[in-house]
N, C-alpha and C positions, 0 to 999 in steps of 0.2 A: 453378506457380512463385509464384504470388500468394498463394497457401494458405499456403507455407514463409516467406514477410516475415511476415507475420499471425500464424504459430507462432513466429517468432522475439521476434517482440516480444509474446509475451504477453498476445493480443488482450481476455482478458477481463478481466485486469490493471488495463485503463485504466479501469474501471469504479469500482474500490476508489480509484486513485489522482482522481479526479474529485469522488467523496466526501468522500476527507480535505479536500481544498480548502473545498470547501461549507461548513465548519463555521464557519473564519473569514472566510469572504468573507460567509453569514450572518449574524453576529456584528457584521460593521461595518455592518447595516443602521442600526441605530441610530445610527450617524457618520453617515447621510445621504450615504454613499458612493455613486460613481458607480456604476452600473450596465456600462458600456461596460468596465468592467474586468475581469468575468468572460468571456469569449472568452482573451483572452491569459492570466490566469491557467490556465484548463484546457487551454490547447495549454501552458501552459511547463511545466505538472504533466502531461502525459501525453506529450511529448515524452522528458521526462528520465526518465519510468518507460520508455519505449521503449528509452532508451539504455543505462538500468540493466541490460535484460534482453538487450539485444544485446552488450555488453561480460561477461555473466555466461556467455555462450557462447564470447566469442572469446577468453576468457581459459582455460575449462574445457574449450577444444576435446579435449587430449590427456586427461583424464580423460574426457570425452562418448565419444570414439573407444572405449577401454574400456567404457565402465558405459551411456552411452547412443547408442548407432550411430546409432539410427534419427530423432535431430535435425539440423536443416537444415542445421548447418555438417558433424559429422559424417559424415554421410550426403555429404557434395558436392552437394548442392542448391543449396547459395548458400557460394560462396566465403569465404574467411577474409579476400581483401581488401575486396570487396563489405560485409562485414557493419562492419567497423572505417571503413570510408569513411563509411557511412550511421548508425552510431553519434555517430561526429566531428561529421556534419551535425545532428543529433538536438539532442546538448548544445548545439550554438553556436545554435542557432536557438532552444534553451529560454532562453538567456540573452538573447540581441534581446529575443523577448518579453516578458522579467521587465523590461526594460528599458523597455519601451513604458510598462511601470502603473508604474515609480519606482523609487528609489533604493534604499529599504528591501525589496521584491520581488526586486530583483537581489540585493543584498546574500546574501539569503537563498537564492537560485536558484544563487548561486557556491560557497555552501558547500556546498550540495545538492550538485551536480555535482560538487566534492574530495572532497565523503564519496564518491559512489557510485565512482568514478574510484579512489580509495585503499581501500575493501573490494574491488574486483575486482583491484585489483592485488598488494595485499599480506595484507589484512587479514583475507579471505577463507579463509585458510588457518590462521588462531590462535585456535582453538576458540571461547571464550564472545565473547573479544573483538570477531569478525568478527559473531557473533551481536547486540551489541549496537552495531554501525555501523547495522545493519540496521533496528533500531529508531527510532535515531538519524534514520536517513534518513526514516522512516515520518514522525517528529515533526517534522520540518524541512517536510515536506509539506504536514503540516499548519498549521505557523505561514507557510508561501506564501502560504495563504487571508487569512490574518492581517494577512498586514503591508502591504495596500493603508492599514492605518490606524495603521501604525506598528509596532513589538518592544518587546514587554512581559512581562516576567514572569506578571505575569495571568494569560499564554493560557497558564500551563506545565502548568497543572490540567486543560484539556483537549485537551493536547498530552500527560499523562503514560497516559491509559487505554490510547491507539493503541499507543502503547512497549509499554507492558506487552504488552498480546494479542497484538504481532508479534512481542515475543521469544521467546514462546511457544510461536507458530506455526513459527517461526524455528528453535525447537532441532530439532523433528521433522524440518524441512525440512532437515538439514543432516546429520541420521541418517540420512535415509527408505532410504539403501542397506542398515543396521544396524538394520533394525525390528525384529529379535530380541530389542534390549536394551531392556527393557521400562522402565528405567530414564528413559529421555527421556520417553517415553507418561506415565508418572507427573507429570513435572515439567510436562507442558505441561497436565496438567488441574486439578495446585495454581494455576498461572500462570492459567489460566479463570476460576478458583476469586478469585483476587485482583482480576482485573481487572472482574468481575461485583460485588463487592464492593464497589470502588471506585465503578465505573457507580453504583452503587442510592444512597451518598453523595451524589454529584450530585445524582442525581434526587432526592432529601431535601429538597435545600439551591434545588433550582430547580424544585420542584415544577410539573410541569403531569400530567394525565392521560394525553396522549398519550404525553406521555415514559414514563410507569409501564408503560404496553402494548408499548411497543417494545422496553423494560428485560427486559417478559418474555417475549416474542416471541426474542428474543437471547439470554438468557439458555438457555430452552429450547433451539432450537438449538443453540447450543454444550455444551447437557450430551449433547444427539443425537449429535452429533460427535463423541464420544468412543467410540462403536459402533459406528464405520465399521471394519470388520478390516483392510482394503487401509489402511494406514499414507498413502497418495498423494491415497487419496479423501479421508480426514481434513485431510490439508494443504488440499486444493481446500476445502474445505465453508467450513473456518476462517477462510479468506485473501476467498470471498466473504463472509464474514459481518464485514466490517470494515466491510462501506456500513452494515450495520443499525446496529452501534456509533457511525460516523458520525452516522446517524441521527439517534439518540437524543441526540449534543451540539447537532445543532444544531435540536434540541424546545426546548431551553433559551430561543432567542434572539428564535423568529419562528415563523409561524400552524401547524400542524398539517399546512395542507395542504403547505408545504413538506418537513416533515421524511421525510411519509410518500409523497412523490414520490420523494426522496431513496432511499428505503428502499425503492421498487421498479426501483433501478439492477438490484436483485439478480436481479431475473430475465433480463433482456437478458443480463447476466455470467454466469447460470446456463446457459441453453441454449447460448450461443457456447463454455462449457468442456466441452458435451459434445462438439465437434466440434476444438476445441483446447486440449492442455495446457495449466496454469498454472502447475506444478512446474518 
């Protein structure tokens, strides 16, 4: 039964969502930020990706019943009230959290929580639109990390790459029953194609060395990923390859050995999705 909480919430998930944090929490080393704040930031950012991915089941239950049986609510593994109960607990306790590091954390942890709360409830179903809540949601993740030192337009530049590779990732993820229309596979590798683009800008304008190897460390990867045939494996490869994008923001701000700690989340995320979905 412990298996199917863990498959419900998207055990290796937490991985990517712990990254995007990193970049701004990073970032405020230079404010001389406290240190005591990252704990609460990564339970409120891995609480609310919990909740994200439990409310993405108990709202898709009667599509799941259909298209996918053999997940935990479908299957009767863990009940439909069980999962909404501990969803409920999930968000209110990411928002306590956000509330422990400040005002501006919460601020940002409550709009989290009505995006993810209004894509599963509505939004989820209105083609590009729900596709780009989802984004939405990625980038708000990321200014979580952020806003121990305040909201700032600033961070949008490295709040805008995560957008982009999620929406991307996003469109496949939202066909993957429709892999036939080769038409989405196309757009998600122009979408690669831009958001690698972007990346190398960056690293331009914030030169370090590490950051160039991790640029194409990632880079390469994501062009791998496009030769995945199984359409599922490609969503997985892509969706871990958000820590190494991480990564690579925050080579910007602080030592090497940081980024490149950061950037081996990917393996703990890697072997946990060979034993549990991440679709």
């Amino acid at each position: 039964m412990f298996k199917e909480y863990l498959q419900l919430v998207r055990l290796p998930g937490i991985f990517t969502a712990f990254s995007n944090v990193l970049i701004g929490y990073f970032f405020s080393f230079s404010f001389d930020s406290e240190i005591i704040f990252l704990p609460f930031l990564l339970t409120t950012s891995g609480l609310l990706f919990c909740s994200g991915m439990i409310f993405n089941d108990y709202f898709d239950y009667n599509i799941d019943k259909k298209q996918r049986s053999f997940r935990p609510l479908p299957s009767g593994k863990i009940s439909k009230q069980n999962a909404l109960l501990l969803g409920s607990i999930f968000i209110i306790s990411a928002n306590i959290f956000a509330f422990l590091v400040g005002f501006d954390t919460l601020i940002v942890s409550l709009i989290l929580s009505f995006s993810i709360l209004f894509y599963n409830l509505k939004l989820k179903s209105i083609l590009f639109i729900g596709i780009f809540n989802l984004s939405i949601i990625r980038m708000l993740n990321v200014l979580l990390g952020f806003s121990i030192i305040g909201i700032s337009f600033e961070f949008f530049q490295y709040l805008l790459p995560i957008g982009i590779f999620v929406f991307g990732i996003s469109i496949l993820a939202k066909y993957e029953i429709k892999s036939n229309l080769i038409i989405y596979r196309k757009l998600n590798k122009i979408i690669i194609a831009i958001t690698i683009a972007y990346v190398s800008i960056l690293v331009i304008n914030n030169f370090q060395f590490e950051s160039l190897l991790l640029l194409g460390l990632f880079s390469f990867l994501s062009v791998y990923s496009l030769f995945f045939k199984k359409i599922q494996h490609q969503i997985t490869f892509q969706l871990l390859l958000i820590i190494l994008l991480d990564s690579i923001l925050i080579s910007f701000f602080i030592s090497a050995y940081f980024s490149f700690f950061v950037s081996l989340l990917i393996i703990p995320a890697y072997i946990i999705s060979k034993k549990l979905y991440l679709t």
